[in-house]
C-alpha positions in Angstrom: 0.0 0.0 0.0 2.9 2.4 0.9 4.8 1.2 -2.1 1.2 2.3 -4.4 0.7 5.6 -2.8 4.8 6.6 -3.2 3.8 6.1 -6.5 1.2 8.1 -6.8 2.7 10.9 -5.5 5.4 10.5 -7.7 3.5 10.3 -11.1 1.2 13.5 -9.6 4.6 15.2 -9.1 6.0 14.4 -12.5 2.2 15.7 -14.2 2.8 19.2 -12.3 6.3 19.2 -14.0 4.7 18.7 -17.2 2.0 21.3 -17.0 4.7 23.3 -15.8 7.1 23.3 -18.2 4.3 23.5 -21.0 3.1 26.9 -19.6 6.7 28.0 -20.1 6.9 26.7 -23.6 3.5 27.4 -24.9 0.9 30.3 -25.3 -2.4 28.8 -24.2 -4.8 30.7 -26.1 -7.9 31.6 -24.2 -9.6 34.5 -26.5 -9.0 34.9 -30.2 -10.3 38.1 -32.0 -10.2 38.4 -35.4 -10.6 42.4 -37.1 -10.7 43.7 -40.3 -10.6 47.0 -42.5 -11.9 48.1 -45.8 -8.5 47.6 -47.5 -8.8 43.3 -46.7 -6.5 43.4 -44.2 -7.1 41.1 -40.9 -5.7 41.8 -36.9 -5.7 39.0 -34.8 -5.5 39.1 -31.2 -4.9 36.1 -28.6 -5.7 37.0 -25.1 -3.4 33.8 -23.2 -2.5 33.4 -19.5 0.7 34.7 -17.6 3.1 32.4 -16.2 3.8 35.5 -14.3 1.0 37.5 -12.6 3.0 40.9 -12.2 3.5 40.7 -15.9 0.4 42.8 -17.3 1.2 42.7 -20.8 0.0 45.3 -23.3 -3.2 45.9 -22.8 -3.7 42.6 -21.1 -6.6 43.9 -19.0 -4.3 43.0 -16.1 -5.4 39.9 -13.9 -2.4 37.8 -15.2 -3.4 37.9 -18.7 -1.1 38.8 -22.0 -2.5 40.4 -25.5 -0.9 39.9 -28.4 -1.7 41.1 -31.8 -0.6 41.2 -35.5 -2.3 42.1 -39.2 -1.5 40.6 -42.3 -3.3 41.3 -46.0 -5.5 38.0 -45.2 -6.2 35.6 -42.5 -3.1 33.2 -43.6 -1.0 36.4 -43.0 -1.9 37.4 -40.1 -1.5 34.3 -38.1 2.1 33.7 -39.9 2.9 37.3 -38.5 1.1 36.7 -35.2 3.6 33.2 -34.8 6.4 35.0 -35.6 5.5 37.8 -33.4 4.9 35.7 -30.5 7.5 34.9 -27.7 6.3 31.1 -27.3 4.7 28.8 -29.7 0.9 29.5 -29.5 -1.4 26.4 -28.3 -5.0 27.0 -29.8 -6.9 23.7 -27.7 -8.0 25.7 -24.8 -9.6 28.5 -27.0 -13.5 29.9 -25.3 -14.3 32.2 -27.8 -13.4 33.3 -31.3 -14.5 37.1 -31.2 -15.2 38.9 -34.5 -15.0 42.7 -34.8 -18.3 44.1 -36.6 -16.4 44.6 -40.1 -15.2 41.0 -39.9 -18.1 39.7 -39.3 -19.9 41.1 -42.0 -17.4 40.4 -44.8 -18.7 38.3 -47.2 -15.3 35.9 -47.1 -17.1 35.0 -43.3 -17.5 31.8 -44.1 -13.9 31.2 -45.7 -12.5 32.8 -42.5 -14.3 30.4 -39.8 -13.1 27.5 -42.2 -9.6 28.8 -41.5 -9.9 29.4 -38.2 -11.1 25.6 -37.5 -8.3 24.4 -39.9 -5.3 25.5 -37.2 -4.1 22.8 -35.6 -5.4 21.4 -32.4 -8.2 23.9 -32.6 -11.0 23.8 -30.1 -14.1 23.7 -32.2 -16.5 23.8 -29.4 -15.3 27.6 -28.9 -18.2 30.2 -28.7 -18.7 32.7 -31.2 -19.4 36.1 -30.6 -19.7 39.2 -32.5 -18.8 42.6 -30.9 -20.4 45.7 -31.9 -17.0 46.8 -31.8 -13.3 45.8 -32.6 -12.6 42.8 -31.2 -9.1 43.5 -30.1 -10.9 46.3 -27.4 -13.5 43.6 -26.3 -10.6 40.7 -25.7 -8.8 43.5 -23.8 -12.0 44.3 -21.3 -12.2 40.8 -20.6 -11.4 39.8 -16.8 -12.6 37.3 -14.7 -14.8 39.1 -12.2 -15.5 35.9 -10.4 -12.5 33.2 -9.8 -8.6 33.7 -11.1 -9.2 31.7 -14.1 -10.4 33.4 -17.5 -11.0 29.7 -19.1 -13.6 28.8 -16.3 -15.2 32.2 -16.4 -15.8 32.1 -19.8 -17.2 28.7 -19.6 -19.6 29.2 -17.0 -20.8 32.9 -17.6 -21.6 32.0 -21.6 -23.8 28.8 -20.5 -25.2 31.1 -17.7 -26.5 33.6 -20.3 -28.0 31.2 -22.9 -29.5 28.9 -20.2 -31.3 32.2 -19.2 -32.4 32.9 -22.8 -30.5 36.1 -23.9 -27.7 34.5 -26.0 -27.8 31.6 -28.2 -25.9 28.7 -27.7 -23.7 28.4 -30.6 -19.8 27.2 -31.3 -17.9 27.3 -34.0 -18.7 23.6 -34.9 -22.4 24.2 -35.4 -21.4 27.4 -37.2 -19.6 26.0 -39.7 -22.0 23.5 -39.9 -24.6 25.2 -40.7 -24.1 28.6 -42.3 -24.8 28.8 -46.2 -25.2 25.0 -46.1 -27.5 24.4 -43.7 -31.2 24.3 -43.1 -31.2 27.3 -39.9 -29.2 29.9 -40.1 -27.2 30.3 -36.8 -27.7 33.1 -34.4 -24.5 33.9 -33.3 -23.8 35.4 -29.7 -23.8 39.4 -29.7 -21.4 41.4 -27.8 -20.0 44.8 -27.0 -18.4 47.2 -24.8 -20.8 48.9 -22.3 -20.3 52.4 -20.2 -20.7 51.9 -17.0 -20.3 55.8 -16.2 -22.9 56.4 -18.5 -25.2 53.2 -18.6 -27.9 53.2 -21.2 -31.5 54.0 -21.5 -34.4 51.7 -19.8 -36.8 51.0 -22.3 -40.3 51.3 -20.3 -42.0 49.2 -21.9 -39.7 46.1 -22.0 -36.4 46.3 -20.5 -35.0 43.5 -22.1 -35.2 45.3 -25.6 -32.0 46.6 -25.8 -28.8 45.4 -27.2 -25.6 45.8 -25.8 -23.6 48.2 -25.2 -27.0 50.3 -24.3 -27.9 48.1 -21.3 -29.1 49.9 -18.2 -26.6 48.3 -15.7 -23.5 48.8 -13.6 -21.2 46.5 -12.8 -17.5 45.5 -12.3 -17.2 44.1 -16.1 -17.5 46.2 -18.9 -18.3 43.5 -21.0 -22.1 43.0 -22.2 -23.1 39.9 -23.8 -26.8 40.3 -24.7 -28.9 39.2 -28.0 -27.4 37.8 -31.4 -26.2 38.4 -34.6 -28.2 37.1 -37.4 -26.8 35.5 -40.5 -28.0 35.6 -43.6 -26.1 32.1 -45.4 -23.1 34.7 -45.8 -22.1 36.8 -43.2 -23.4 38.4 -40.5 -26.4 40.8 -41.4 -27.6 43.0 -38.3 -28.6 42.2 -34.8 -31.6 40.8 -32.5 -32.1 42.3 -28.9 -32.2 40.4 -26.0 -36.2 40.1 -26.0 -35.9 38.9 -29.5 -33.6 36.3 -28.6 -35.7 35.2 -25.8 -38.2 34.9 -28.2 -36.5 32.8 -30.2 -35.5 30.5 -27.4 -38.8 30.2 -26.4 -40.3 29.4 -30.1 -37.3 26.4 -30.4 -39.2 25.0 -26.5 -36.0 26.5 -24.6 -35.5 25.2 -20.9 -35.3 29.1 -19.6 -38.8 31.1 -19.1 -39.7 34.1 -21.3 -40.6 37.5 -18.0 -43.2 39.3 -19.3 -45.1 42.3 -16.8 -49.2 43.1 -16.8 -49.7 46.9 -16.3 -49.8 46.5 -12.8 -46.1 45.2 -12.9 -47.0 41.2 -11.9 -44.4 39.0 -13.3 -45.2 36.2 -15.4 -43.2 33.3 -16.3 -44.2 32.0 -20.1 -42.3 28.6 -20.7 -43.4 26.7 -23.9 -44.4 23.2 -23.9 -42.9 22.0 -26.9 -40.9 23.3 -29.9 -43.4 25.5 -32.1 -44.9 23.8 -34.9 -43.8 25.6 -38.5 -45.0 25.0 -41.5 -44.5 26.5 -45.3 -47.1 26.9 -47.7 -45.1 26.7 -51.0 -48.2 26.3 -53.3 -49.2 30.2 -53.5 -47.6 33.6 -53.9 -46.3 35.1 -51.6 -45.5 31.6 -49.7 -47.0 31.4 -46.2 -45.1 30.7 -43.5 -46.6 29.6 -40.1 -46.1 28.6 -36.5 -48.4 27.6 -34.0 -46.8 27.4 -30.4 -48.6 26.2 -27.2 -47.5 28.2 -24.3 -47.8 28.0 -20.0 -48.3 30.8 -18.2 -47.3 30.8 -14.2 -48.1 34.0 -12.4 -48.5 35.1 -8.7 -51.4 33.7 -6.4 -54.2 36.7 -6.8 -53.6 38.0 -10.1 -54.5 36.5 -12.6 -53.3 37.4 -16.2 -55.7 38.4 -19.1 -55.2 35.5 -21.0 -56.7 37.1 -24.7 -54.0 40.2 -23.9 -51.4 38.0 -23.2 -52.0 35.9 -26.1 -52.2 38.7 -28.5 -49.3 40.2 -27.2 -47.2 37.1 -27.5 -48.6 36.6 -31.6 -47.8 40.6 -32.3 -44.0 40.1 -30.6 -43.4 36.7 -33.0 -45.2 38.0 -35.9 -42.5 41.4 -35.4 -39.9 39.0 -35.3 -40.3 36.8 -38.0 -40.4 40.3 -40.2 -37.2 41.2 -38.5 -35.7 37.9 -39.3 -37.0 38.5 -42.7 -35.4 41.6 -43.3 -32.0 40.6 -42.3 -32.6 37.9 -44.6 -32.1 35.1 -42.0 -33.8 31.8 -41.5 -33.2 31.7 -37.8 -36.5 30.0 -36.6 -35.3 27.1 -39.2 -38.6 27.5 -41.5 -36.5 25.7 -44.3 -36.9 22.6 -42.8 -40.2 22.8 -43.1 -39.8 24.2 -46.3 -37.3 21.2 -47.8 -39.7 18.7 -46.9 -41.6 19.1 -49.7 -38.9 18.3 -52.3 -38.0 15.0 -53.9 -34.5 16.3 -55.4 -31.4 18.3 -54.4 -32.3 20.0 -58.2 -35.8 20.8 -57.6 -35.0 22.5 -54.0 -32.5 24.4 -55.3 -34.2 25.9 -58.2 -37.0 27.2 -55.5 -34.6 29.9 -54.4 -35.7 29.8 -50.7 -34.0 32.6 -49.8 -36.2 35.1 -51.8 -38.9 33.2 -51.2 -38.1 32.9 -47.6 -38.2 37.1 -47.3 -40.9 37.7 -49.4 -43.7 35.5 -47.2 -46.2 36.0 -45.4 -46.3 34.8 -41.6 -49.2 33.7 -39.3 -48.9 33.0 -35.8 -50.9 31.1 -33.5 -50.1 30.9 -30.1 -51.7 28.9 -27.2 -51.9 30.1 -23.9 -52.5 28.0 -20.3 -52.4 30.4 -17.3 -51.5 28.4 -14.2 -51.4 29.5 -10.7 -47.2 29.7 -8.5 
């Protein structure tokens, strides 16, 4: 037994050593931003732990954090320079989140650059995606961990916080690729930007969860605001959803987290839905009809009862407002086309519907369900 835990001990000792030594040989990229500029050119940024905490970096953010960036005329040039810049070999399987700068994300070589991006070695696919209203070299900078010492873990835990509450989608780079230009939903990517604390924005009155970020009404020790998506269009990025909108969308797809909605006498009420909504494309006329039918549950505080026929319209009017915002930004988000590609026998006959056009030229209809339930 003695001679089992010696060893023990010893392999745990020789493990540290290894760990250790790698820290000192590699860059363990935690954050990877990715800018560009009208003239093609990309910046990419790595935000990677200190071996050192005293060692702030260049705008590091502090917190025992380096930043390191470097441009190139294209993606391959940029990460050539930003290897050869670098004081250790860079380690990319530990990446949490790819951030991408508005203008990157709305260039129309999107696509190419997420393919290259998965394509360096020992990539971490399951890294989050976000898009920051801003540069992303700023928004990798602001980043801390306001709760622990590790940036990894805080990452991890404060993303799956956000979608599990409904204002953020749920999205990675793998399901990304997957599915944008090729597949049958467009992905909502996660939406972020820089907020002002000294001059936090306006409360909308009606619903405060309308609001992107960078215009949240909030204070807090982070200046980092990760709230609503970015919409694709089977290209790029084409415009942004606020956090209601994204709630709605999580509670369309039969999301786990509950939709707060207020009466007029400001009673809460929890909206969860019972099952994914039901869509369905009429192809057969012109303009195509696209429809959804959700059933919804409604829990609200003993005494006060909700007006279910309000509620209900309320819920149709917000959807139907959605779908035309999804619509205009020309992106499939709700995942209508498989409904849609149902109805074809052949690759060749789907593709010569042209679903996009027809897709933003429909007409919705929305039918919701509600079941008001006392606690």
């Amino acid at each position: 037994m003695k001679r089992l835990l010696a060893m023990l001990m010893l392999c745990a000792l020789c493990l540290c050593g290894c760990v250790s030594r790698q820290l000192e040989e590699e860059l363990l990229v935690i954050v990877l931003g990715v800018d560009a500029d009208a003239e093609q050119n990309i910046l990419l940024t790595v935000k990677v732990p200190s071996s050192a905490a005293e060692n702030k970096g260049e705008a590091g953010g502090g917190s025992g954090y380096l930043l390191f960036s470097a441009g190139g005329h294209g993606f391959a040039d940029a990460l050539a320079m930003l290897r050869s810049a670098a004081p250790r070999q860079l380690n990319f399987s530990q990446v949490r989140e790819i951030v991408f700068g508005d203008q990157a994300a709305r260039r129309a070589d999107f696509n190419l650059l997420l393919a290259q991006i998965d394509a360096i070695p020992r990539f971490r696919c399951s890294a989050a995606v976000i898009v920051c209203r801003e540069e992303a070299r700023a928004f990798a900078a602001a980043q801390k961990p306001d709760l622990g010492v590790r940036l990894s873990r805080y990452a991890d835990v404060t993303l799956s916080d956000s979608a599990g509450k409904g204002f953020t989608p749920n999205i990675n780079l793998c399901k990304t690729l997957r599915d944008l230009g090729t597949g049958f939903e467009d992905p909502l990517l996660i939406l972020g930007a820089l907020g002002n604390e000294n001059a936090p924005g306006e409360m909308n009155p009606e619903n405060v969860l309308d609001a992107l970020p960078g215009q949240l009404p909030r204070q807090g020790a982070s200046a980092i605001e990760m709230f609503g998506a970015a919409a694709t269009d089977g290209v790029c990025v084409s415009g942004y959803l606020t956090g209601y909108e994204m709630a709605l969308v999580h509670l369309a797809q039969g999301g786990d987290s509950a939709l707060t909605l207020r009466q007029e006498a400001g009673v809460p009420l929890h909206i969860t839905a019972r099952a994914p909504a039901r869509l369905t494309a009429e192809l057969q006329r012109s303009p195509a009809l696209l429809r959804m039918e959700l059933t919804c549950e409604v829990h609200y505080p003993p005494g006060h009862p909700p007006d279910a026929e309000a509620l209900k319209a309320t819920l149709e009017g917000d959807m139907k407002a959605l779908l035309a915002r999804l619509q205009a930004l020309r992106c499939d988000g709700m995942g209508f086309c498989c409904a849609a590609v149902r109805q074809f026998l052949t690759v060749r006959e789907w593709e010569a519907l042209g679903w996009r056009e027809v897709y933003a030229a429909a007409e919705t209809e929305i039918r919701v369900t509600v079941t008001c339930r006392e606690g």
